[in-house]
C-alpha positions, 0 to 999 in steps of 0.5 A: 680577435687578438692583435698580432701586432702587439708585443709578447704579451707577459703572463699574468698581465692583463693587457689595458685594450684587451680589458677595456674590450671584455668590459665593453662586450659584457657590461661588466666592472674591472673586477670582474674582468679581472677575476676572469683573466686569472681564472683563465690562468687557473685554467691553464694550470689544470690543463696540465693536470691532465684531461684523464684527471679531472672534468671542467663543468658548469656555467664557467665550464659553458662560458668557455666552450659553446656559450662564450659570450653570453656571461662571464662566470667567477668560479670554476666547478670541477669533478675529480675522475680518481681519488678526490684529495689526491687530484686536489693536491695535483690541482692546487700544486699545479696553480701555485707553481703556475701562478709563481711566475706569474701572479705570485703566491697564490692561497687556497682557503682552505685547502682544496683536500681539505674541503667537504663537497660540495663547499669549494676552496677559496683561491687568493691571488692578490685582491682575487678570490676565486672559488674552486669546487671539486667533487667526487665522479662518484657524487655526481651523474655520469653526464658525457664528456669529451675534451676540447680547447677551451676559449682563453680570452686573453692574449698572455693566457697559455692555451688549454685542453680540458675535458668538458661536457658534450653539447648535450652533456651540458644541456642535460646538467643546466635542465637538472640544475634549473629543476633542483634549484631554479637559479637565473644563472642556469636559466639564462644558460638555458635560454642561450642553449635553447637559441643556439638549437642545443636542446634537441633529442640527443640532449633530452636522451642524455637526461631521461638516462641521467638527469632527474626525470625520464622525460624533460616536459616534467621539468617546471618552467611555471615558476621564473626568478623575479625581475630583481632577482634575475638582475642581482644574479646577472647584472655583474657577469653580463648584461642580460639580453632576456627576462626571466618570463621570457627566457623561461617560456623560449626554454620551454618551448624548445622542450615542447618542440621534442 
């Protein structure tokens, strides 16, 4: 809970308690506390493009909304609704004259228009590097949507209302990631979601309409990523409360309870 005794925090600065607070909670470097105050920022910025624009997804998009203090995520993975260069445009436009006042210049290598999806711009802000990928609606599964306050995390960082993926939405999407790639990062989202109660009929519905299977007992759990790579994947953005193994059977056994 933020201090409300505190003086008016000043954008763009990260406050030394508020830091030290994230570090502690997660288990994670300076850096990376760092690159999460400014993607807060980055978020902001995109609220204002406005919630028929654009859709905010993926492991930030959850770090943000139901899975808060799971993990710390270090890119922001986004679907444009309209005409793909021109929301980039809108996007970039509305961080560079955020960040202005705030940060200072702020770069997209290269420019978010200028990108082929799903390879994603860099944004530079300072020492920061944060990645910004935005696909076409066209290109990507027609997963629910709703919009919400996202969580901010840092006391100088405006609020945001973005449009996200329903609850189910977002269980769908990780169960269709995990089976086309098997990375640790959806797998540990998944195992947070299946703690959570969140893979339940409504989820599984939303897949067999959307997601790569008609049913979620064809998704394969019989092959976790390995100790070293679940610490590699992990061990920067959180410290992880579950092994691969583990994590994996909790996931199917919530599947299997459908």
């Amino acid at each position: 809970m933020l201090d409300n005794s505190k003086s008016t925090p000043i954008a763009g600065v990260l406050d030394a308690s508020e830091r030290l607070n994230i570090e502690t909670r997660f288990g994670v470097a300076a850096e990376q506390v760092a690159r999460d105050h400014v993607i807060s920022h980055a978020l902001a910025a995109i609220a204002s493009v406005g919630t028929d624009s654009v859709v905010f997804f993926g492991g930030t998009a959850l770090s943000r909304t139901l899975l808060s203090d799971v993990r710390l995520s270090e890119d922001i993975d986004l679907i444009a609704m309209g005409a793909r260069r021109e929301v980039g445009d809108r996007i970039e436009a509305a961080i560079t004259r955020r960040f202005r006042r705030s940060f200072g210049t702020a770069v997209f290598t290269p420019r978010i228009r200028d990108t082929r999806p799903p390879d994603p711009a860099v944004l530079h802000v300072d020492a920061t590097r944060i990645q910004i990928q935005l696909l076409s609606s066209a290109a990507y599964p027609a997963w629910p949507t709703e919009v919400v306050t996202i969580e901010q995390r840092y006391s100088d960082a405006p609020p945001a209302k973005l449009r996200v993926l329903t609850t189910a939405g977002f269980v769908a999407s990780k169960l269709a990631a995990w089976n086309d790639r098997e990375a640790p990062r959806d797998l540990y989202d998944l195992w947070a979601l299946a703690r959570l109660g969140k893979i339940d009929a409504e989820a599984s519905e939303v897949f067999s309409r959307h997601g790569s299977y008609t049913s979620l007992s064809q998704v394969s759990f019989t092959r976790p990523p390995s100790e070293a790579a679940w610490e590699a994947a992990l061990s920067h953005q959180c410290r992880p409360a579950v092994g691969p193994g583990e994590a994996a059977r909790i996931v199917e056994e919530a599947i299997s309870q459908l």
